[in-house]
ZADRENPA-748274 format. One record per residue (C-alpha): x, y, z; residue in one letter. Coordinates in steps of 0.1 Angstrom, whole numbers, padded with zeros to 4 digits, always signed. Layout:
<rs>
XYZA...
</rs>
This chain:
<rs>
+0537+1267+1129X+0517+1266+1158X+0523+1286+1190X+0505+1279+1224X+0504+1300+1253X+0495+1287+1286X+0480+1307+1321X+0454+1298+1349X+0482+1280+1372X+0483+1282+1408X+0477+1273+1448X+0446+1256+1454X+0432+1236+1483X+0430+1202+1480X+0390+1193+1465X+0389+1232+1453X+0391+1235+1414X+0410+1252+1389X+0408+1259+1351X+0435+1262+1327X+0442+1282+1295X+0456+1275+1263X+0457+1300+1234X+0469+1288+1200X+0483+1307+1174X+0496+1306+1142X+0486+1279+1115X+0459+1263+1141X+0433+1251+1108X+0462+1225+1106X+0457+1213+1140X+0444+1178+1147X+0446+1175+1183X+0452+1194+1215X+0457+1179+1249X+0470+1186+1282X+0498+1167+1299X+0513+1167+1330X+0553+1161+1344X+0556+1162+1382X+0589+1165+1401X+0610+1129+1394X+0585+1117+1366X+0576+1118+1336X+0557+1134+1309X+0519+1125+1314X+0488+1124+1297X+0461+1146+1314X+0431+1145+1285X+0431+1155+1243X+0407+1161+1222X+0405+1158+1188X+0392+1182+1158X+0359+1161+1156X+0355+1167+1193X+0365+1133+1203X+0379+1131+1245X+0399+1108+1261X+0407+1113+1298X+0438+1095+1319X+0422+1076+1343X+0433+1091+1371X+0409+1121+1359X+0378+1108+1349X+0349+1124+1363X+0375+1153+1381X+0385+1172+1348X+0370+1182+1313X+0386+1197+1285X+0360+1226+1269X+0375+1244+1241X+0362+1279+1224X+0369+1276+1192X+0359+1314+1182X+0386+1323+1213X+0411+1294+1200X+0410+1286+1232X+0412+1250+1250X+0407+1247+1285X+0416+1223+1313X+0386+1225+1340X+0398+1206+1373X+0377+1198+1400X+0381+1180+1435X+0421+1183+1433X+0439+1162+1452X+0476+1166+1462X+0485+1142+1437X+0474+1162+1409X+0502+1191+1417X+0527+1191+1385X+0534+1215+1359X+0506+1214+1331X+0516+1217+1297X+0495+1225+1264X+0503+1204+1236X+0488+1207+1196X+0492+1180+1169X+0493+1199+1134X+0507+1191+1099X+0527+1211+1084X+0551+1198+1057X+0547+1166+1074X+0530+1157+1112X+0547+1182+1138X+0542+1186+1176X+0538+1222+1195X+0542+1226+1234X+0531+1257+1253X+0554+1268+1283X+0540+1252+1310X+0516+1262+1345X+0524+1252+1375X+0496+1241+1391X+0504+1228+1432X+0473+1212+1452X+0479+1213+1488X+0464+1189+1513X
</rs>
């Protein structure tokens, strides 16, 4: 299994930045993809950004050219680097790992909350 633990949550201003942890654990050389998602209050589940083992990005729209998503893989480490937050981008932030293990499986961290004010 794979295990992810989450931290870097918080109050920012609005157009301040934050970065976000994720620490994997566990079977993570059977890990295809990590991402970031996203649920704010009354919707649902969203993509943020992922990345792939090969390095390969893909960004929500709504993010382009705000976040990036660096990862240290000597650390096991993926990060979420946010910059000029808006209000809109208050949720909590969720780590997320695609691995196989006896088959395709899916691993969630616990969640930061991360609230922009205006």
């Amino acid at each position: 299994q794979v295990q992810l633990v989450e931290s870097g949550g918080g109050l920012v201003q609005a157009g301040g930045s934050l970065r976000l942890s994720c620490v994997a654990s566990g079977s993570i050389f059977t890990i295809n993809a990590m991402g970031w998602y996203r649920q704010a209050p009354g919707k649902q589940r969203e993509l943020v950004a992922t990345i792939t083992s090969g390095g390969i990005t893909n960004y929500a729209d709504s993010v382009k050219g705000r976040f990036t998503i660096p990862r240290d893989n000597a650390k096991n480490t993926l990060y979420l680097q946010m910059n000029s937050l808006k209000p809109e981008d208050t949720a909590v932030y969720y780590c997320n790992a695609n691995y196989q293990r006896d088959g395709p499986k899916t691993s969630w961290g616990q969640g930061t909350q991360v609230t922009v004010s205006s």
